[in-house]
Backbone bond lengths (Angstrom), bond angles and torsions (degrees), N, CA, C in turn:
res aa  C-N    CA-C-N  psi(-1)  N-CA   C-N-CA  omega(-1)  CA-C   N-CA-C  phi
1 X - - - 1.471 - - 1.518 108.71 -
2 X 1.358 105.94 163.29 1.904 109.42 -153.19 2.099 82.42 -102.22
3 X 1.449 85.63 144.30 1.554 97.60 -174.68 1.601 98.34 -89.47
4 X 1.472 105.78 -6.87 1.690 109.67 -170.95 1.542 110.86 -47.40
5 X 1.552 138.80 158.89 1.298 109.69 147.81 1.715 133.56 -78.76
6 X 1.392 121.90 -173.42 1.124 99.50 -163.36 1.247 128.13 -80.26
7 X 1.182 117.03 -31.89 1.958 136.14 134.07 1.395 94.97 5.86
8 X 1.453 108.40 -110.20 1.219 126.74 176.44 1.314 135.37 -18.25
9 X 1.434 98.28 -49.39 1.748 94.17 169.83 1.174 110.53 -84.16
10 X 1.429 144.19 -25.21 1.266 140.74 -167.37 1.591 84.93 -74.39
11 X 1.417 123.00 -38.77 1.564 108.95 -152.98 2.138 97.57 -70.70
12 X 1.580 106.50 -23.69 1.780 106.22 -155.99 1.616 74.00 -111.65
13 X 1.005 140.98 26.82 2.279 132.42 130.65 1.192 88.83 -65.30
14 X 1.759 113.00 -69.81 1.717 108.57 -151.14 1.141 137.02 -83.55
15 X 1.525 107.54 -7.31 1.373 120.32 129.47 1.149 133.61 -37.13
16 X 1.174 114.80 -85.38 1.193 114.40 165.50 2.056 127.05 -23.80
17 X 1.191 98.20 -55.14 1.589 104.56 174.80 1.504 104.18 -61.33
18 X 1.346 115.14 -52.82 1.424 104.74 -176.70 1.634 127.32 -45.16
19 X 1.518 104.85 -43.90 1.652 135.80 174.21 1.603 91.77 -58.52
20 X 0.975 141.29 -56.71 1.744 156.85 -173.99 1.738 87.29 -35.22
21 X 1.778 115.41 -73.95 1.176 110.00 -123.94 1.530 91.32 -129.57
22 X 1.517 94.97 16.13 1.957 90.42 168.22 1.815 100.30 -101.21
23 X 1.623 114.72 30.73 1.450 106.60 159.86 1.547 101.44 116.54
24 X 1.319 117.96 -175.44 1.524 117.50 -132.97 1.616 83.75 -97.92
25 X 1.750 101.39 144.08 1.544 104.05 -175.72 1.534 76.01 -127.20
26 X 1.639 102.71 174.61 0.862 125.59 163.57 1.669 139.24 -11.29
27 X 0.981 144.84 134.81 1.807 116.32 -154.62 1.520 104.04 -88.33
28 X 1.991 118.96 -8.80 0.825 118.93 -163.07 1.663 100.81 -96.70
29 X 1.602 122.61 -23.37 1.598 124.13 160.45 1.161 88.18 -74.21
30 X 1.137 163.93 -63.87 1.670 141.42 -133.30 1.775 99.57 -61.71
31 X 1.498 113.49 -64.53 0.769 111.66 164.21 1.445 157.48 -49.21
32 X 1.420 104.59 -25.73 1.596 135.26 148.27 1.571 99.39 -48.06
33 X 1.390 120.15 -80.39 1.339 119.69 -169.85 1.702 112.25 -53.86
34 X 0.974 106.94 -17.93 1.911 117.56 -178.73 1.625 92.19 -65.56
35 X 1.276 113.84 -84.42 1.513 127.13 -150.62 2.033 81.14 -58.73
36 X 0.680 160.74 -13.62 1.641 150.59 -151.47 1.399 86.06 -99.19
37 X 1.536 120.78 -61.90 1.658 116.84 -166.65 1.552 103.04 -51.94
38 X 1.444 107.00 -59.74 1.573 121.96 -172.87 1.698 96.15 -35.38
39 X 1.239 120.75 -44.79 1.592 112.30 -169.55 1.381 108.27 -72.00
40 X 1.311 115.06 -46.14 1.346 125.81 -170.54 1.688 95.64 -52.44
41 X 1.305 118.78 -83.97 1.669 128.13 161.67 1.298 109.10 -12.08
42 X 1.400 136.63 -58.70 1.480 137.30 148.55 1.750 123.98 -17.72
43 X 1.595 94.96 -68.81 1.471 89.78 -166.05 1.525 92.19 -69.94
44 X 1.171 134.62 -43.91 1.450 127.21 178.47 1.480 136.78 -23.17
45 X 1.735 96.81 -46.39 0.837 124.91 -164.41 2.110 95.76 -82.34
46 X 0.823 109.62 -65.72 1.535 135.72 162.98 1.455 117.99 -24.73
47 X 1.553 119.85 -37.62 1.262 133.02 -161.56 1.744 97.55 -111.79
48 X 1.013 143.69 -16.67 1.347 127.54 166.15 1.545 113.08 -133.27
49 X 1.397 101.28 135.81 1.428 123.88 172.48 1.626 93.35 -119.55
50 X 1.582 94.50 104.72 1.970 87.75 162.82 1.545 103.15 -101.91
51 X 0.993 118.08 145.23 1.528 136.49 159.23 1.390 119.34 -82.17
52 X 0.871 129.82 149.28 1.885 121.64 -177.73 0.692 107.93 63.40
53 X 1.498 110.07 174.02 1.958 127.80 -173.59 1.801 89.63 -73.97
54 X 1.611 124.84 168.16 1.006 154.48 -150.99 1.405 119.77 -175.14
55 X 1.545 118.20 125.31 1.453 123.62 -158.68 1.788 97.93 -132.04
56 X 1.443 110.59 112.30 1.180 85.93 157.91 1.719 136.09 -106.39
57 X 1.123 114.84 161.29 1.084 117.98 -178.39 1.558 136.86 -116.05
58 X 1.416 121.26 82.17 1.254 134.96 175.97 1.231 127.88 -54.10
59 X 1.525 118.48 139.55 1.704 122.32 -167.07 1.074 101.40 173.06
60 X 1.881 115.03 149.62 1.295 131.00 153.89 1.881 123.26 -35.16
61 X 1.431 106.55 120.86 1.462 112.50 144.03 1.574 136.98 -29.61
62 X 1.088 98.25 -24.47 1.835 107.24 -142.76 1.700 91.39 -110.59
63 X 1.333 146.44 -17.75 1.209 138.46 145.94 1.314 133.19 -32.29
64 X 1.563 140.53 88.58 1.623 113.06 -157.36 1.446 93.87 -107.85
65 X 1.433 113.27 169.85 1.404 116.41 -179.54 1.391 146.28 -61.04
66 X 1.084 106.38 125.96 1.803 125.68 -160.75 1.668 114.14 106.87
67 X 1.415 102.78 8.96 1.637 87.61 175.53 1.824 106.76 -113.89
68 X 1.263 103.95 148.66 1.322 108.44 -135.73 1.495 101.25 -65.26
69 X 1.011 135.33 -22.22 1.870 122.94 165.94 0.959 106.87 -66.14
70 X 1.427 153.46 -20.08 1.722 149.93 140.12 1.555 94.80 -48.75
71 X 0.832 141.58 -83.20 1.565 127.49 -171.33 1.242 130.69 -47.89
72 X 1.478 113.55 -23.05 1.401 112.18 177.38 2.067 96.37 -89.12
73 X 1.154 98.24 -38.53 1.441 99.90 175.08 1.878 115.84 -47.96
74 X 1.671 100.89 -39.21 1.415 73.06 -179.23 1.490 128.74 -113.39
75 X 1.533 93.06 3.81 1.875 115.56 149.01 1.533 104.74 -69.88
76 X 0.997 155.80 -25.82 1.576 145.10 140.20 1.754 109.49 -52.09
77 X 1.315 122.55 -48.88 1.099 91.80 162.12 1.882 156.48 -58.88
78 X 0.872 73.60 -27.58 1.733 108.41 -170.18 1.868 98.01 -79.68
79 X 1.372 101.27 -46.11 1.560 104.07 174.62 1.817 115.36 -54.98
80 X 1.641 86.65 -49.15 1.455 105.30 -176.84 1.677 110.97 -57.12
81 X 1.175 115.94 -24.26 1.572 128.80 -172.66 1.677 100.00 -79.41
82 X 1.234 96.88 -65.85 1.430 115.87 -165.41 1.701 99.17 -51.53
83 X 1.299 122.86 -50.44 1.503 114.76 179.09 1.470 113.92 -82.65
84 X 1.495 122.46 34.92 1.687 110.54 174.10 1.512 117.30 111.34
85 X 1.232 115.07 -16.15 1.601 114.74 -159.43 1.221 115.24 -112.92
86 X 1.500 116.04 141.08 1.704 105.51 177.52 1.852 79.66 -101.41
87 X 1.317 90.45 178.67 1.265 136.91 -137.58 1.168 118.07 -114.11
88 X 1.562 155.29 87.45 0.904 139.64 -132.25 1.656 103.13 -153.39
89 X 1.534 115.33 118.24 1.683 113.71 -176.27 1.431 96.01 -128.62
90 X 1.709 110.85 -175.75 1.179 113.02 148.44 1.730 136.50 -69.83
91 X 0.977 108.52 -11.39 1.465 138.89 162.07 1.622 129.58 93.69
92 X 1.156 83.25 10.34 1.720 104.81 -177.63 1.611 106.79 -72.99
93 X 1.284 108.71 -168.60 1.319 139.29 -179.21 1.721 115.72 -61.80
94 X 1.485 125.80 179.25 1.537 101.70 165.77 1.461 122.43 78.92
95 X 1.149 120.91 -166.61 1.520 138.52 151.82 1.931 112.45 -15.70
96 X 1.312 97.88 -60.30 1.883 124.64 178.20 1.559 98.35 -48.26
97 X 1.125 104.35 -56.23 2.054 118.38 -160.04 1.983 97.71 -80.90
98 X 1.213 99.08 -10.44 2.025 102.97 -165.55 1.398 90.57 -87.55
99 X 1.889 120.56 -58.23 1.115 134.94 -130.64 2.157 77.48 -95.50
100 X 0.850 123.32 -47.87 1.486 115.63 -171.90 1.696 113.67 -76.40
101 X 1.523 108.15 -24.09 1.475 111.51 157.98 1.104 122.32 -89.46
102 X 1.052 133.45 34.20 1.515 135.90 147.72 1.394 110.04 -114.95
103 X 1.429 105.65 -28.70 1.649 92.03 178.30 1.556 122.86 -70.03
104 X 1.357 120.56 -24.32 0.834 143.09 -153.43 1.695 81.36 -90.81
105 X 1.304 123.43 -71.05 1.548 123.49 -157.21 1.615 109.19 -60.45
106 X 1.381 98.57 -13.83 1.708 110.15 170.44 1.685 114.40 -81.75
107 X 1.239 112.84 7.67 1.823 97.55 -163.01 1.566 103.91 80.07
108 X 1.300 146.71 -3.08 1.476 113.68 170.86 1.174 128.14 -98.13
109 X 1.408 124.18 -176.99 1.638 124.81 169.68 1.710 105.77 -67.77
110 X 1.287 99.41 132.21 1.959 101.00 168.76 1.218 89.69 -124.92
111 X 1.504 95.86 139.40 1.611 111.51 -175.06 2.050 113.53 -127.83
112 X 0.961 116.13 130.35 1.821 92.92 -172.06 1.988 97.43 -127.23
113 X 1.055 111.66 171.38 1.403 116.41 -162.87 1.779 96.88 -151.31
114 X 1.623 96.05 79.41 1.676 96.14 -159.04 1.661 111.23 -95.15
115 X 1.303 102.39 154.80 1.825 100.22 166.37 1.068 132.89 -118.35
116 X 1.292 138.21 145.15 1.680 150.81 165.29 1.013 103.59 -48.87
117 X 1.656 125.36 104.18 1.565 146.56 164.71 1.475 115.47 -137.13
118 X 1.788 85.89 132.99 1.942 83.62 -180.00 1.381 119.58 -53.52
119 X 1.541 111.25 -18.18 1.901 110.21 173.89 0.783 134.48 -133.01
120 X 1.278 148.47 156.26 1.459 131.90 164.93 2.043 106.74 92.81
121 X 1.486 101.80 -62.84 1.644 99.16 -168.35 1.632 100.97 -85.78
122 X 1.829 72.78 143.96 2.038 85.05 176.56 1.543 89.43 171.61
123 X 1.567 110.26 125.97 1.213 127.55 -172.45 1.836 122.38 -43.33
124 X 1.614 114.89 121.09 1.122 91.44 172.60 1.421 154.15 -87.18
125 X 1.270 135.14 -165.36 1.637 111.33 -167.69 1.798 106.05 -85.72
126 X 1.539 103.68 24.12 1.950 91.21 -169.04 1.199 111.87 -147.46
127 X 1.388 109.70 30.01 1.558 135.42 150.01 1.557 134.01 -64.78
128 X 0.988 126.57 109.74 1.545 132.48 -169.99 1.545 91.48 -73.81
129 X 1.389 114.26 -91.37 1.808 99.56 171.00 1.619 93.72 -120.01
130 X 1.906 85.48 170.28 1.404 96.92 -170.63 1.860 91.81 -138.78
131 X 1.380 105.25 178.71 1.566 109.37 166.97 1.493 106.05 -137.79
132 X 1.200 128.37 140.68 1.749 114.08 172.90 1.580 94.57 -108.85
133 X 1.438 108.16 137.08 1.186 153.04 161.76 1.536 123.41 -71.61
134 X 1.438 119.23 156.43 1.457 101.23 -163.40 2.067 77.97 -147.60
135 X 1.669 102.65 -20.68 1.732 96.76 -173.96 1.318 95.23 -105.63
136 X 1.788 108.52 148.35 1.803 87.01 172.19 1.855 90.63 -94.41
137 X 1.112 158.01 20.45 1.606 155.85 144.63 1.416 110.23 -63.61
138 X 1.487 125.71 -48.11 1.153 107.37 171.30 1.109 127.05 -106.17
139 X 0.977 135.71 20.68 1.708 157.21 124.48 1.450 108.17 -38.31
140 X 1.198 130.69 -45.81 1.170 142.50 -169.52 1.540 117.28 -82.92
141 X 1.467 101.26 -45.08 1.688 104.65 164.60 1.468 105.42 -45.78
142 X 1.243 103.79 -69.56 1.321 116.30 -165.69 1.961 119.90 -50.28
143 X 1.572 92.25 -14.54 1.695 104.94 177.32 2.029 98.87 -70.52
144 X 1.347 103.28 -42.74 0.995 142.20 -146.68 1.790 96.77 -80.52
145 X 0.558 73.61 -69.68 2.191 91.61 -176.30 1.279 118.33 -35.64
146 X 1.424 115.62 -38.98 1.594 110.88 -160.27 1.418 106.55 -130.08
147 X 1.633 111.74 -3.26 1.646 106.14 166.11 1.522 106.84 -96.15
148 X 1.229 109.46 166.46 1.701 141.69 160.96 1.374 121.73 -119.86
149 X 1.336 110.09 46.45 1.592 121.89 -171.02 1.609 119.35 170.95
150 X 1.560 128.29 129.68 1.236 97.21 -165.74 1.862 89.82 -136.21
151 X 1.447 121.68 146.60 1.502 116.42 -172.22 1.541 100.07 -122.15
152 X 1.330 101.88 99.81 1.615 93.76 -176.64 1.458 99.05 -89.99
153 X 1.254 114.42 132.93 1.891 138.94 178.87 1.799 102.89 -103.88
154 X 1.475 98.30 152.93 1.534 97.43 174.90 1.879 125.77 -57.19
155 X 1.630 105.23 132.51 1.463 83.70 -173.23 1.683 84.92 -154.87
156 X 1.487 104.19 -155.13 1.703 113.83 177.51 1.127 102.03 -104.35
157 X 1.634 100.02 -140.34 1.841 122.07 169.24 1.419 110.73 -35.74
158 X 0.934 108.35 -80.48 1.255 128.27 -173.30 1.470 121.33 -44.08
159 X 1.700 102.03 -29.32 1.814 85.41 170.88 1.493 100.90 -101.83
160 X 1.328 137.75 -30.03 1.430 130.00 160.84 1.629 106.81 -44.95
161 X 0.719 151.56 8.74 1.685 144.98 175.23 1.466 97.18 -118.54
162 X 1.246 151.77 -52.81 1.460 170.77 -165.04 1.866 71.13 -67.64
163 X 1.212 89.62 -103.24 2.359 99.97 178.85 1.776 105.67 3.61
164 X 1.668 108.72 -74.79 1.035 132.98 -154.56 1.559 111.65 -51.53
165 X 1.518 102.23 -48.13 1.218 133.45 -163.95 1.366 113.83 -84.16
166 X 1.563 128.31 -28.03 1.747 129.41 130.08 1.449 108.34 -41.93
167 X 0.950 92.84 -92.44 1.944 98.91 -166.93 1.765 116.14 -32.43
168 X 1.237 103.85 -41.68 1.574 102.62 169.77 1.675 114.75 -65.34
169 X 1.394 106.44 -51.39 1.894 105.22 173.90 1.347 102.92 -44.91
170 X 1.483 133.87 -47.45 1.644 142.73 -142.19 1.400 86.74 -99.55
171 X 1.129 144.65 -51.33 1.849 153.11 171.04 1.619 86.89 -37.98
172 X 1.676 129.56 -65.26 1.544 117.16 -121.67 1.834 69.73 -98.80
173 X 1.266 132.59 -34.63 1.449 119.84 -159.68 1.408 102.27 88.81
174 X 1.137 124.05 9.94 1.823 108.92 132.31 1.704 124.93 -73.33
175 X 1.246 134.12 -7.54 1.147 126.63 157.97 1.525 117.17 -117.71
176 X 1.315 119.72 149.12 1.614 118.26 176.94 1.495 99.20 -66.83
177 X 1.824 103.26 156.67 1.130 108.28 -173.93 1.547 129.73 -87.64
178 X 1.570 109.14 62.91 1.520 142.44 -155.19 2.187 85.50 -66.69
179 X 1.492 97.48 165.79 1.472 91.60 -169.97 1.757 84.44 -105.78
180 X 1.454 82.28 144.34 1.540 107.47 177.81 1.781 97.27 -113.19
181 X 1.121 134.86 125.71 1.397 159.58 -175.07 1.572 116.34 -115.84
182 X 1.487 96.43 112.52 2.054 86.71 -171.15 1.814 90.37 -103.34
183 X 1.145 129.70 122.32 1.642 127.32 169.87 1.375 90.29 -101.93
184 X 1.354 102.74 175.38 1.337 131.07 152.27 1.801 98.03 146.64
185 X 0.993 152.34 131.37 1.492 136.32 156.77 1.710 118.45 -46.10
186 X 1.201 103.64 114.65 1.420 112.03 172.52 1.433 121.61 53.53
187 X 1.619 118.10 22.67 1.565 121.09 -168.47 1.857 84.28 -114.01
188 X 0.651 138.42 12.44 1.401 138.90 -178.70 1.817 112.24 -124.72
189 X 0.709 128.21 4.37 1.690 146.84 -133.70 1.639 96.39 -97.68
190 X 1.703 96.08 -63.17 1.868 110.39 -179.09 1.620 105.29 -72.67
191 X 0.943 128.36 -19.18 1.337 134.94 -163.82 1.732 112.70 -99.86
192 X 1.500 103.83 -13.79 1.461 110.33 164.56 1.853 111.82 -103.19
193 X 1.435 87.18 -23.98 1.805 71.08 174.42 1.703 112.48 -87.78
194 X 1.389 108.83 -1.93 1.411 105.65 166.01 1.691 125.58 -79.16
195 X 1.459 91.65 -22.13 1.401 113.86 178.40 1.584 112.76 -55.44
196 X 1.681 100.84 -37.98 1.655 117.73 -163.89 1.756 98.79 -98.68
197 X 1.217 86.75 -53.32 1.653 89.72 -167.37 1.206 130.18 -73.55
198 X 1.767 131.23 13.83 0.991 154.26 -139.32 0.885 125.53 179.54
199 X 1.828 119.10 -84.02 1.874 95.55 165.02 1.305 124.13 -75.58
200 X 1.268 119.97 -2.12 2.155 103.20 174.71 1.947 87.47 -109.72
201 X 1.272 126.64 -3.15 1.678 100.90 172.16 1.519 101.37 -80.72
202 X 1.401 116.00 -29.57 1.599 114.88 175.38 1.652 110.55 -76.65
203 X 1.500 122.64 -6.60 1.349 93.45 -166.94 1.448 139.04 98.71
204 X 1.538 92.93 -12.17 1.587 107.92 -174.54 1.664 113.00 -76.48
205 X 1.377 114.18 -31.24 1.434 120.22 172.44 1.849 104.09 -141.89
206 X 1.361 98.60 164.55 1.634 113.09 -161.86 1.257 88.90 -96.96
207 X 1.913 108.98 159.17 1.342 120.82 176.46 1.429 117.00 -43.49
208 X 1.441 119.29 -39.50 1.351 132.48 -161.11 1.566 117.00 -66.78
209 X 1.728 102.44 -26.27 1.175 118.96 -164.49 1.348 100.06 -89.66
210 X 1.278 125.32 -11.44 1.289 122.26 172.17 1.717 126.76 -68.45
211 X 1.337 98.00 -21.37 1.475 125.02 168.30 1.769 121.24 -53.90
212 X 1.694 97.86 -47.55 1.480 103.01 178.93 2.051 138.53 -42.46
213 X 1.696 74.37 -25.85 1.850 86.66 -172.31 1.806 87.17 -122.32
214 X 1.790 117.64 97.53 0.954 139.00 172.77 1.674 104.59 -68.07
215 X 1.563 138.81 164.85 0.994 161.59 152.89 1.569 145.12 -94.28
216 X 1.305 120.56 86.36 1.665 110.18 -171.33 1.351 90.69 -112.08
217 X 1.582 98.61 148.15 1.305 129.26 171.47 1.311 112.97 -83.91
218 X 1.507 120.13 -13.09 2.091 117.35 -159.82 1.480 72.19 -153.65
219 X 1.602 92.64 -177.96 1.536 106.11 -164.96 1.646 96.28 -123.54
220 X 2.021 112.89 17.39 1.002 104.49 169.60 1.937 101.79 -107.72
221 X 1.580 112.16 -16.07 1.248 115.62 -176.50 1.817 97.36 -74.73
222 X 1.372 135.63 -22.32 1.146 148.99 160.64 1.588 136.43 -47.48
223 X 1.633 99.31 -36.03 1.208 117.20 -167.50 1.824 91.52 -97.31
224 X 1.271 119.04 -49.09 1.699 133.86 176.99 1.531 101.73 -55.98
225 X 0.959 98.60 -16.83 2.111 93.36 -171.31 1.602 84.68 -75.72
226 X 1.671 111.96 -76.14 1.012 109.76 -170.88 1.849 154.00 -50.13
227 X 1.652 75.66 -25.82 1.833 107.03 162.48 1.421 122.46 -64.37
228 X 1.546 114.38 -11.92 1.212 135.50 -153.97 1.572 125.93 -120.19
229 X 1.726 88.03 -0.63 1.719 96.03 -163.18 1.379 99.64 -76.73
């Protein structure tokens, strides 16, 4: 273990990544940085055995507690517990800290799949186990890997790319066609008529594909989608 402090090393990871992917280094760092992910992907792989079905649930950081997408987040969790499922976020703060504290206050497994960021991320207190992450790609496999269900909650970048990145695996037929669930009240609303009114009036995706990113209004029409696939 690095005697660095934690500042510091978090600052020479993201360095490092930055140096990675601002273009072709050396063949002997390319490869350096190769075998590093492969380990990371390793311990990942190494560090969780889930048992049972597994749902994860994607969402903004930036929600803090008592505002009502934290509440529905962790009444989705708790639902998600109560019918069979552990529980699975990125493990942060927000949406992450709602959806894994309810599972937890229900009797289930909460599971988080966290990352090294100068802000915002840092493991929460209602995690059964967790892994910290240093890539957000293989962080994402790993979101990816061990559920059969996915609950996208209101968020930014970061959960539209997580979103995107189901529906495209489940689009190309690299992933089974597991139910993807968008909640939130009316935060999903503009983002489906862009879905219609834009990419299938252009052609960019088929009627069918419009199907992939399902809609619940409650977090019990949410839990039935998925019980149901």
């Amino acid at each position: 273990m690095s005697n660095m402090p934690g500042a510091a090393l978090l600052g020479k990871v993201h360095g490092a990544e930055k140096a990675f992917l601002a273009g072709r280094q050396q063949r002997e760092s390319d490869v350096e940085s190769a075998v590093g992910y492969f380990l990371e992907f390793l311990r990942g792989f190494s560090s969780f055995d889930v048992e049972g079905p597994c749902v994860t649930v994607f969402g903004s950081a930036r929600f803090p507690e008592g505002h009502p997408f934290y509440n529905q987040a962790r009444e989705l969790g708790a639902a998600l517990a109560r019918a069979g499922f552990a529980v699975m976020t990125g493990g942060g703060p927000g949406i992450m800290e709602a959806a894994n504290r309810g599972a937890r206050e229900a009797g289930g497994l909460s599971l988080g799949c966290n990352i090294q960021l100068p802000h915002e991320q840092k493991p929460n207190d209602y995690i059964d186990r967790y892994i910290q992450f240093e890539h957000f790609f293989i962080r994402k496999v790993m979101l990816v890997k061990y559920s059969t269900a996915f609950v996208i909650m209101p968020g930014g970048y970061g959960t539209l790319d997580e979103a995107f990145e189901v529906a495209t695996l489940i689009q190309t037929g690299k992933l089974e066609r597991f139910p993807v669930v968008a909640l939130g009240t009316g935060f999903w609303e503009s983002l489906s008529r862009f879905a219609e009114d834009s990419m299938l009036a252009h052609g960019t995706i088929n009627q069918s594909d419009l199907g992939i990113i399902q809609h619940a209004r409650s977090v019990e029409e949410a839990v039935e989608i998925i019980q149901n696939r």
